[in-house]
KETI-190752 format. One record per residue: residue in three letters; x, y, z of N, C-alpha, C, O in turn. Coordinates in pm, whole numbers, padded with zeros to 5 digits, always signed. Layout:
! residues N
ALAXYZXYZXYZXYZ...
This chain:
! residues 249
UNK+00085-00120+00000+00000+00000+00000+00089+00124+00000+00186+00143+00073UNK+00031+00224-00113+00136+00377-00081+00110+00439+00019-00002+00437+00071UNK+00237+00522+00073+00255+00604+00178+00187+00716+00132+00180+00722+00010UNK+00140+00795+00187+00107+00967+00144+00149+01059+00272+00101+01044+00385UNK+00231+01139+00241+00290+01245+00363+00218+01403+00315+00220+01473+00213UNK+00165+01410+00433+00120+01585+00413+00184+01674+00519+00253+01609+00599UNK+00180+01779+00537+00185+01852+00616+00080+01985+00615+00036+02039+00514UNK+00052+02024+00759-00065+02065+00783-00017+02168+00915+00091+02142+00969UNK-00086+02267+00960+00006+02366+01054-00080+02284+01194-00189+02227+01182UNK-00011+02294+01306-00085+02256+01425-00201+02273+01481-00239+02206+01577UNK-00255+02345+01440-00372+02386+01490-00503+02314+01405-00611+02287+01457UNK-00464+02289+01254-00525+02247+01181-00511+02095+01222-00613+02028+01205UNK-00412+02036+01269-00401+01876+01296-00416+01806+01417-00402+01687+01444UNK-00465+01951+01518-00559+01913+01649-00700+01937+01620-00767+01840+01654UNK-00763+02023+01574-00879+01973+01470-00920+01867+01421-01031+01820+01444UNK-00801+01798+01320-00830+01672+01282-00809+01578+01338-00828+01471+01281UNK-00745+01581+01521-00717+01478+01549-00885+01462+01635-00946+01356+01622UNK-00922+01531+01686-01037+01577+01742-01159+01529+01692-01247+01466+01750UNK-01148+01579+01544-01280+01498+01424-01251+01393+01446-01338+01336+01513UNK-01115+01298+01410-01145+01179+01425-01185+01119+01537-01251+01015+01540UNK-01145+01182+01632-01190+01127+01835-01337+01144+01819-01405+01051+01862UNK-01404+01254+01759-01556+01204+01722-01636+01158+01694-01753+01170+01732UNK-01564+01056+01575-01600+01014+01481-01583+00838+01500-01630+00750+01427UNK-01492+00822+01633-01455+00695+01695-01354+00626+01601-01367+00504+01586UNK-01247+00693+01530-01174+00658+01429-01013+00730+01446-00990+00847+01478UNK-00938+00652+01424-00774+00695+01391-00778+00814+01305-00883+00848+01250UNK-00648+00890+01288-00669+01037+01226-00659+00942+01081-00746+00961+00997UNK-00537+00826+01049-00525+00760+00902-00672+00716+00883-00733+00769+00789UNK-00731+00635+00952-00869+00582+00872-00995+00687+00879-01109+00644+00894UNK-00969+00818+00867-01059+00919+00871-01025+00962+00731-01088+00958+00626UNK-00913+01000+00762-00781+01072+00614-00847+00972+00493-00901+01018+00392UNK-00832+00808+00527-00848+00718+00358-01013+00739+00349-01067+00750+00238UNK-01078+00744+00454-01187+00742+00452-01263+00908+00374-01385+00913+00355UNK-01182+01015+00343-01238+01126+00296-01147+01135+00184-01167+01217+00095UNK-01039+01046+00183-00957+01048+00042-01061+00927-00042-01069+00957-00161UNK-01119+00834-00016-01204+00737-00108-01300+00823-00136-01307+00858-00254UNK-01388+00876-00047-01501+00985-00076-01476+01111-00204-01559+01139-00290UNK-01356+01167-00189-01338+01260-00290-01319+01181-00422-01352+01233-00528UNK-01277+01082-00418-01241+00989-00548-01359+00894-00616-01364+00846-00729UNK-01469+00883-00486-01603+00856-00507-01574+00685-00532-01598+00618-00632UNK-01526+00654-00429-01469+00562-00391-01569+00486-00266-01603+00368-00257UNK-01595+00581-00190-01685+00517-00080-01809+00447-00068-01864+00415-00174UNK-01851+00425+00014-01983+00343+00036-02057+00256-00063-02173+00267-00102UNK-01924+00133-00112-01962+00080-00246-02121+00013-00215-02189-00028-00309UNK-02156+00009-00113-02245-00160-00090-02372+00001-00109-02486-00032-00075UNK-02361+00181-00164-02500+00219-00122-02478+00232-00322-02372+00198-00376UNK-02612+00292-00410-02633+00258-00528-02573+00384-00621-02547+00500-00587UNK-02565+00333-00721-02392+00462-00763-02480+00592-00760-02438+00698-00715UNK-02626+00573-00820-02659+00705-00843-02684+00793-00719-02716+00910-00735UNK-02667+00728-00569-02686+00836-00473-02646+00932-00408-02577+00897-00313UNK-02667+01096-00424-02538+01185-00368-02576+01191-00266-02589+01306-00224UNK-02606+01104-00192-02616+01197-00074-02475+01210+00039-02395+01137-00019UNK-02421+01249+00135-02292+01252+00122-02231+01156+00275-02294+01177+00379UNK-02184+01117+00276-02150+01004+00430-02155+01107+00520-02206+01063+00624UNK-02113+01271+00535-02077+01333+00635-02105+01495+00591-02100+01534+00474UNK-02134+01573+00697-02171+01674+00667-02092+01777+00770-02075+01721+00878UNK-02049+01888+00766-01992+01966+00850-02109+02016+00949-02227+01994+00925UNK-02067+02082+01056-02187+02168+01115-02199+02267+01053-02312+02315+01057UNK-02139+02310+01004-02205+02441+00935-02312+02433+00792-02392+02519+00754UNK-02288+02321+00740-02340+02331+00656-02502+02224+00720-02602+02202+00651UNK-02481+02181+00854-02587+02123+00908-02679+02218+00942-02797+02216+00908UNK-02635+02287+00995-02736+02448+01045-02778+02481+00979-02894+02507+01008UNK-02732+02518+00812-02748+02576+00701-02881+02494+00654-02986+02547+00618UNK-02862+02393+00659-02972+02303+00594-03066+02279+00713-03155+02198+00685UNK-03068+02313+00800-03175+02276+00943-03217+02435+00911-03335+02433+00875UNK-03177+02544+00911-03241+02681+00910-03338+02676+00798-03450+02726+00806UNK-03269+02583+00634-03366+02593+00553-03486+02533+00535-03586+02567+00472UNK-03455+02420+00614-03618+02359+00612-03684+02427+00762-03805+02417+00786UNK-03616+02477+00831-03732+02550+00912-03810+02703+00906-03889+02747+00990UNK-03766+02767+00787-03807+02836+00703-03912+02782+00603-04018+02839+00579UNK-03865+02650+00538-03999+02573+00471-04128+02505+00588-04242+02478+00551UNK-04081+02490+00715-04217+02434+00753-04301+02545+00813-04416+02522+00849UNK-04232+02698+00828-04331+02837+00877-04394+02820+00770-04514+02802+00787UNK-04348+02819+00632-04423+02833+00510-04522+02715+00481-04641+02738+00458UNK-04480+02613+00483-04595+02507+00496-04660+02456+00650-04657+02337+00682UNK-04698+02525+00708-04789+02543+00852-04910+02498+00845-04962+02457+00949UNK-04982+02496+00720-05082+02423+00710-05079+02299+00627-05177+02252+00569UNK-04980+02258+00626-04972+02154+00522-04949+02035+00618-04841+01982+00590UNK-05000+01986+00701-04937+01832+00756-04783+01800+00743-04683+01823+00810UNK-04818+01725+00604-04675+01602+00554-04600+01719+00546-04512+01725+00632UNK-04610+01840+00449-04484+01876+00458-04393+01952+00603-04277+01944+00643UNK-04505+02017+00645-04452+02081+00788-04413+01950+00819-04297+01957+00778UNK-04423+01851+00855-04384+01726+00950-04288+01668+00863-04233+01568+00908UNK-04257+01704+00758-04140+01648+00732-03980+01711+00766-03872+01671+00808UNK-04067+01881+00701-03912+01966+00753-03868+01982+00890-03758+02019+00931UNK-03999+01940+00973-03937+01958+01101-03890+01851+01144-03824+01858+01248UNK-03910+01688+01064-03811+01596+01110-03681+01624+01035-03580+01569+01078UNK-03670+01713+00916-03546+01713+00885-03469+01780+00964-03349+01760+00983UNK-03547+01876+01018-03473+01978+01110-03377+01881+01240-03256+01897+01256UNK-03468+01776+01326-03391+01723+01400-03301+01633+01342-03193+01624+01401UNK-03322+01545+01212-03209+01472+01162-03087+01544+01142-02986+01473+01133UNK-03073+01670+01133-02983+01733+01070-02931+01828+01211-02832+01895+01183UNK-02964+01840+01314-02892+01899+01438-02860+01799+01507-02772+01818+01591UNK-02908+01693+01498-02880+01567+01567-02759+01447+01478-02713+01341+01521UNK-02740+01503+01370-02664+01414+01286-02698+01282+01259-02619+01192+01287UNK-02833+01253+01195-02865+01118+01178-02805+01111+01045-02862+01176+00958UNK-02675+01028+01002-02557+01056+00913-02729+00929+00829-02776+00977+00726UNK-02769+00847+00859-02851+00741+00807-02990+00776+00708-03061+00707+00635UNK-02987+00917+00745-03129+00976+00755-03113+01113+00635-03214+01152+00576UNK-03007+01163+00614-02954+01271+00526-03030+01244+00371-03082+01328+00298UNK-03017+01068+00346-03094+01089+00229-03225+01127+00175-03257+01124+00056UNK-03302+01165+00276-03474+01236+00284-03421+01414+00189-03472+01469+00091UNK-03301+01455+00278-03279+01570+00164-03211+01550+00055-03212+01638-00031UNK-03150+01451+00039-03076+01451-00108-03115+01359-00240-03056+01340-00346UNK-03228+01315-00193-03249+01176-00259-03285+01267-00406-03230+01209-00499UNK-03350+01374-00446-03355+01408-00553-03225+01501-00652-03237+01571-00752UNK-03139+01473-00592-03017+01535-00653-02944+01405-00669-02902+01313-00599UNK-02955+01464-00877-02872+01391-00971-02693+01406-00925-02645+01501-00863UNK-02620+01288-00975-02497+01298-00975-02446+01369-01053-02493+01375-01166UNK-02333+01445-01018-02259+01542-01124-02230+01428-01208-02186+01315-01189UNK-02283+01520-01346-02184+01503-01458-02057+01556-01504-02043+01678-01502UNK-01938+01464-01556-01823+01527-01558-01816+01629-01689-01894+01627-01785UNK-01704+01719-01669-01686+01810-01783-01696+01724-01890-01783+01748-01973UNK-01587+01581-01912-01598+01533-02033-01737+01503-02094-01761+01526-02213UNK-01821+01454-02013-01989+01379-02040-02020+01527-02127-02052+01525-02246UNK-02003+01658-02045-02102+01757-02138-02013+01786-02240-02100+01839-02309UNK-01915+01797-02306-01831+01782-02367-01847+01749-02490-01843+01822-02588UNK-01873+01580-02482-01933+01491-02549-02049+01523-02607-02049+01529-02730UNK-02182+01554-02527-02302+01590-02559-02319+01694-02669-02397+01703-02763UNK-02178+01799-02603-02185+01936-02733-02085+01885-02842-02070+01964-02935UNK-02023+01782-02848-01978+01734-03024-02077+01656-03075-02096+01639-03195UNK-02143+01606-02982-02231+01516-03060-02386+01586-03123-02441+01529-03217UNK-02460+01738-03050-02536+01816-03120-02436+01858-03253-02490+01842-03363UNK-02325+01900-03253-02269+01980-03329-02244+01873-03397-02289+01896-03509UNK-02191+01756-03395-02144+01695-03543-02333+01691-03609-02366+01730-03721UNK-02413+01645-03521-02520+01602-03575-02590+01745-03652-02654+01735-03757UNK-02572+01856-03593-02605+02016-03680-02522+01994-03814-02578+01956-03917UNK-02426+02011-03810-02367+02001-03955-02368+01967-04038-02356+02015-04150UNK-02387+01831-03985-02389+01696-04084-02526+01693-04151-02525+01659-04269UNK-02702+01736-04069-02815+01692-04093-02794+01880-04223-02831+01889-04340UNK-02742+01964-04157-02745+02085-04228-02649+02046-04447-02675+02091-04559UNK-02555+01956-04397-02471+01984-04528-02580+01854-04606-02597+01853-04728UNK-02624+01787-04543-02683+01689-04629-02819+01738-04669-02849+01693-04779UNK-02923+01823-04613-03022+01866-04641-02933+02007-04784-02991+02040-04887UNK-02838+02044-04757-02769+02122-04875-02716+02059-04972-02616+02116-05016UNK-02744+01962-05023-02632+01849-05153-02758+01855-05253-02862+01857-05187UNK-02778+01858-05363-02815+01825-05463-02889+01670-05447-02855+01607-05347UNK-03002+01597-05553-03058+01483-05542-02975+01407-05584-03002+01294-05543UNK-02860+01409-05663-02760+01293-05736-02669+01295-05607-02639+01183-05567UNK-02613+01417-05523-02548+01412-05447-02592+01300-05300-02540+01203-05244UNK-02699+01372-05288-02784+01291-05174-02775+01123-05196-02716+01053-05113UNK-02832+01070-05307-02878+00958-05369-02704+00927-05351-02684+00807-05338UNK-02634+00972-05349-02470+00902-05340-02460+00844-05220-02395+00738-05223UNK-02515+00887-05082-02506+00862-04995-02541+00702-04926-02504+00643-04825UNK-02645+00666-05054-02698+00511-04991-02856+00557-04915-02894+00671-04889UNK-02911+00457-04898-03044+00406-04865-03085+00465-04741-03195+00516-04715UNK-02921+00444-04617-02936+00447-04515-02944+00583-04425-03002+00598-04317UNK-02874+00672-04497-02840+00822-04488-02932+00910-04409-02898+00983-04316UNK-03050+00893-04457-03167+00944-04329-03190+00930-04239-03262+01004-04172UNK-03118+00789-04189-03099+00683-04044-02998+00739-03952-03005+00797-03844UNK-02880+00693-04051-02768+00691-03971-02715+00876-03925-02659+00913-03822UNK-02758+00962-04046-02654+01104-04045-02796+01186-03994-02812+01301-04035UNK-02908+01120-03894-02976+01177-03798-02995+01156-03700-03030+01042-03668UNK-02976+01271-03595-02945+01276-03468-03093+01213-03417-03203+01253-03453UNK-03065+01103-03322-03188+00983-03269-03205+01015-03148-03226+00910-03087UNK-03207+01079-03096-03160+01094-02911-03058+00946-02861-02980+00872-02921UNK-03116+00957-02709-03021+00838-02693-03147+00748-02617-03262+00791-02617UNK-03120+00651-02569-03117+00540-02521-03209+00586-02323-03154+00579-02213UNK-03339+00624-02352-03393+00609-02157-03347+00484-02098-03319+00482-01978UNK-03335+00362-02183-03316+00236-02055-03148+00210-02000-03101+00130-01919UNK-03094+00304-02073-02959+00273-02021-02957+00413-01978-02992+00510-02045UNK-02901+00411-01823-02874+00505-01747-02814+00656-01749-02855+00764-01706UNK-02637+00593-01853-02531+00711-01885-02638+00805-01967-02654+00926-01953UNK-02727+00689-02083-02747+00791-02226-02837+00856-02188-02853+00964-02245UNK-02931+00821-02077-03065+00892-02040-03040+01038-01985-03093+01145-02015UNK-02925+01000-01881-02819+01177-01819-02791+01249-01918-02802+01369-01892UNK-02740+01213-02076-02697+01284-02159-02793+01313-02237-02762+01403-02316UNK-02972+01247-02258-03022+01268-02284-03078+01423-02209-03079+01535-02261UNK-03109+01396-02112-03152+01503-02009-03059+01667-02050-03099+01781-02077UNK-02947+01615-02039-02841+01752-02069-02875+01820-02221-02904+01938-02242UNK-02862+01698-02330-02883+01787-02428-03015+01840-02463-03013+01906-02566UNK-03133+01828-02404-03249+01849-02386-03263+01978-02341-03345+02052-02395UNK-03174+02025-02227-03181+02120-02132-03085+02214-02228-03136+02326-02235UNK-02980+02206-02292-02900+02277-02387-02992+02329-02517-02992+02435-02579UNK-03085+02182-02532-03114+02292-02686-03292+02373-02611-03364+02429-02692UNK-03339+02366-02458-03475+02436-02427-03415+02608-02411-03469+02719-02410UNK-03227+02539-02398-03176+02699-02343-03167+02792-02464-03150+02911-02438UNK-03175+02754-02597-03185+02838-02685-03059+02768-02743-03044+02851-02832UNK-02962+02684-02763-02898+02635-02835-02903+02467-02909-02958+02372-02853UNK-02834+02457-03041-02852+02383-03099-03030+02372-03119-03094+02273-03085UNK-03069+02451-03157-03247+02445-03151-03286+02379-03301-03406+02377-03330UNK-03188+02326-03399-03244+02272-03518-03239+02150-03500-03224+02070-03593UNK-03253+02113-03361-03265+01967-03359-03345+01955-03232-03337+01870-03143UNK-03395+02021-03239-03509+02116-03068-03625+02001-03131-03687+01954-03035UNK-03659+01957-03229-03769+01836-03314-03791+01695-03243-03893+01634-03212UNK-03624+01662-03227-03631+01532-03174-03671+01502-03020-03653+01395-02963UNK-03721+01601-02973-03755+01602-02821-03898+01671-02828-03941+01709-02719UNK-03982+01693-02946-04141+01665-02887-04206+01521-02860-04154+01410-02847UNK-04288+01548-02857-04376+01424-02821-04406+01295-02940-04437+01181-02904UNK-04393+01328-03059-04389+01274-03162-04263+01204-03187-04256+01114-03270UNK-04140+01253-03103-03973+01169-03072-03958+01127-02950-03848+01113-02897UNK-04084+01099-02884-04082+01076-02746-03950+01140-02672-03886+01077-02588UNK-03916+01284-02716-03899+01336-02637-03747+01298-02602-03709+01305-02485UNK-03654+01256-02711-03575+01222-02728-03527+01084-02701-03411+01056-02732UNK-03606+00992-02644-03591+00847-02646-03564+00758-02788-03645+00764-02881UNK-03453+00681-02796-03410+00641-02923-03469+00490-02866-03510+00432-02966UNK-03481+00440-02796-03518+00302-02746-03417+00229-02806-03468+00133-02865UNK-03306+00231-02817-03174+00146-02855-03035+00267-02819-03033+00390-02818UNK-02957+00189-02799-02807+00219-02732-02777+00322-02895-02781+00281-03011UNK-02757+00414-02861-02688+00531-02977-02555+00583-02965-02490+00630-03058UNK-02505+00569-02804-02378+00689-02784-02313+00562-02805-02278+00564-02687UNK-02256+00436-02853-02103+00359-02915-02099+00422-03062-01989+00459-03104UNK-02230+00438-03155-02252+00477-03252-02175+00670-03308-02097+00738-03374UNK-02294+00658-03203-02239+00842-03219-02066+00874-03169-02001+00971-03209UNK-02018+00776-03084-01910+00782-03085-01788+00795-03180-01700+00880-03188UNK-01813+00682-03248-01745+00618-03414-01769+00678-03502-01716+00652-03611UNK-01856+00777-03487-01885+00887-03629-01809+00982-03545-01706+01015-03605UNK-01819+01035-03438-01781+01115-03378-01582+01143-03374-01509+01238-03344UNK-01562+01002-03423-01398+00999-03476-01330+01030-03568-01208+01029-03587UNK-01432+01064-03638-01408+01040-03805-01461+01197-03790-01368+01276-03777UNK-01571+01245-03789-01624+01378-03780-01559+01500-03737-01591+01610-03783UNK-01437+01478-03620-01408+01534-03514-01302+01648-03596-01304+01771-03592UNK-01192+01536-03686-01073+01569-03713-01142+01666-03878-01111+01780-03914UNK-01211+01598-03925-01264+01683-04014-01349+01816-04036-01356+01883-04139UNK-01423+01841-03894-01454+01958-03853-01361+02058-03815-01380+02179-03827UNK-01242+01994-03762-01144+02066-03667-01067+02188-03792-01059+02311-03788UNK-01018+02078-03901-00986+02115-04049-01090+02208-04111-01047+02275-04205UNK-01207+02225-04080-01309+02318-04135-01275+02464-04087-01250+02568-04147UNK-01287+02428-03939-01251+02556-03854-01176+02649-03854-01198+02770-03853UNK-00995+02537-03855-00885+02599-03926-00875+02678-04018-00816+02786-04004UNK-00940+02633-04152-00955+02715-04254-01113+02768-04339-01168+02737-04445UNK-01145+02870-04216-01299+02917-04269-01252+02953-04373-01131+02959-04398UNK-01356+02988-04460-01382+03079-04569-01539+03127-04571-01606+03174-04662UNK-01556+03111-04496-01722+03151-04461-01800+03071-04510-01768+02985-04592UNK-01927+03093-04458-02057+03002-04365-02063+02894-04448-02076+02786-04391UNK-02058+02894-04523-02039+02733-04675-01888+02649-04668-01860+02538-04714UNK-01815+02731-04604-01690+02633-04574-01730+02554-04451-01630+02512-04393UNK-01843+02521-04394-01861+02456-04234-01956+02379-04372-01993+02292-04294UNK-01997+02354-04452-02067+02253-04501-01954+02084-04552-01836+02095-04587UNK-02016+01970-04545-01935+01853-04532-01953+01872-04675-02042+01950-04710UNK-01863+01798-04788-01926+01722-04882-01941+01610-04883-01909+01538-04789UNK-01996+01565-05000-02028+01397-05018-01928+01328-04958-01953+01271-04852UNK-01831+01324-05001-01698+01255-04997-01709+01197-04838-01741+01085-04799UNK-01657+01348-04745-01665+01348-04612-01760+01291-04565-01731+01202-04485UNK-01921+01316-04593-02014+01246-04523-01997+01123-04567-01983+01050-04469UNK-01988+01033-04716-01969+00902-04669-01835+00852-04618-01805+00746-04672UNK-01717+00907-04505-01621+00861-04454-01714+00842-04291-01726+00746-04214UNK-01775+00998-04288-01860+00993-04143-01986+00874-04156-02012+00819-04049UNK-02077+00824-04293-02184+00768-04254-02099+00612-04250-02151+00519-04189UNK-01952+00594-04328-01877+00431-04293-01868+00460-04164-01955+00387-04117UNK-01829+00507-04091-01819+00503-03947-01942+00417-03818-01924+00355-03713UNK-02094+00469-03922-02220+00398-03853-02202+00263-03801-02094+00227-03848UNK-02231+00206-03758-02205+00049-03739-02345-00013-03773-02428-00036-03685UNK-02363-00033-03878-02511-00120-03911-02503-00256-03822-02417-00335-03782UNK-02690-00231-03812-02762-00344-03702-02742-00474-03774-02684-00464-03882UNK-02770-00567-03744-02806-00652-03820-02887-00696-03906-02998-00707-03855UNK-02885-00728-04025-03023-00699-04107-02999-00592-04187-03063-00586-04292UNK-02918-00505-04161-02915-00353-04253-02783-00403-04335-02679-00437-04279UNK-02803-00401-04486-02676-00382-04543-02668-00251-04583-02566-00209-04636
């Protein structure tokens, strides 16, 4: 196992020797125990999607006990909810570390920079690409193959798998904010709202390889608003990239 050496000024490491005397724990198995947590490492046996957090400071306990006792003056006539904020109120001055998930249970896990990242090459290859192909000529188009309306349109992703449903959610929320809005279509009710009911992001990936380096080359050398258009050529290097289902030649 690696060593890790810190240094910390005294006052700060009677503090921490203190937390851990609280906490009924050595200052090292406090230390691995908030070094697994930052690495999101901890509490494998609770379910990945839950933030809620093993430990809370007092200050930020007060903070959250003041706010729900501000919500139960406001809900005073409401039963359940007054009776709930005021049990949150004692879970949370009392430290029921067991009980924290009543406030967090509706907060999603961060997504990483890369995930949104991803989401904005994958509107943007799919803008370009649905834009240069709706711009080609019918001999041009007809070059493309059978499949071209399938594959070089953006499908949403995938509700039953977890990752694509988060990235569904994000790019949803990106194009209600006023961006990428020419593909604002695939999320009415008639696209259920962006549900592709099959796995899309390995797909969108593999175009997304081929797309990436050839956009990058667009950028480099604008010549204005018709130099961001693909041609034939390019789109069938991006639509070989598709990975046909089975059944599709």
């Amino acid at each position: 196992m690696a060593q890790l050496n810190i240094r910390i000024d005294d006052e700060s490491r009677d503090l921490f020797d203190s937390l851990a005397r609280a906490r009924g724990q050595n200052t090292s198995d406090l230390l691995r125990d908030l070094i697994a947590q930052a690495l999101g490492r901890g509490d494998y046996d609770r379910p990945r999607n839950d933030t809620t957090p093993s430990s809370l400071s007092a200050m930020d306990r007060r903070r959250l006990a003041m706010h729900h006792e501000v919500l139960a003056i406001l809900k005073a006539d409401e039963d359940y909810e007054s009776g709930y904020h005021r049990q949150m109120i004692e879970v949370l001055d009392c430290g029921y570390t067991a009980e924290y998930y009543r406030t967090f249970q509706m907060i999603e896990p961060e997504m990483t920079q890369r995930e949104c990242a991803l989401v904005h090459d994958i509107l943007d290859m799919f803008r370009t690409v649905e834009a240069s192909v709706k711009a080609l000529v019918d001999n041009e188009r007809s070059a493309l193959g059978e499949h071209k309306d399938y594959a070089l349109k953006f499908r949403g992703f995938d509700f039953n798998d977890s990752r694509e449903s988060r990235l569904a959610s994000y790019a949803n929320f990106l194009i209600k904010d006023g961006r990428w809005t020419e593909l604002s279509d695939r999320f009415d009710d008639e696209h259920e709202h962006g549900n592709s009911h099959m796995p899309t992001l390995a797909s969108y990936q593999r175009m997304l390889s081929v797309w990436k380096p050839l956009w990058q080359d667009k950028v480099k050398s604008f010549g204005g608003p018709n130099s961001y258009r693909f041609t034939v050529e390019e789109l069938q290097q991006v639509l070989a990239a598709w990975p046909y289902p089975k059944g599709m030649t």
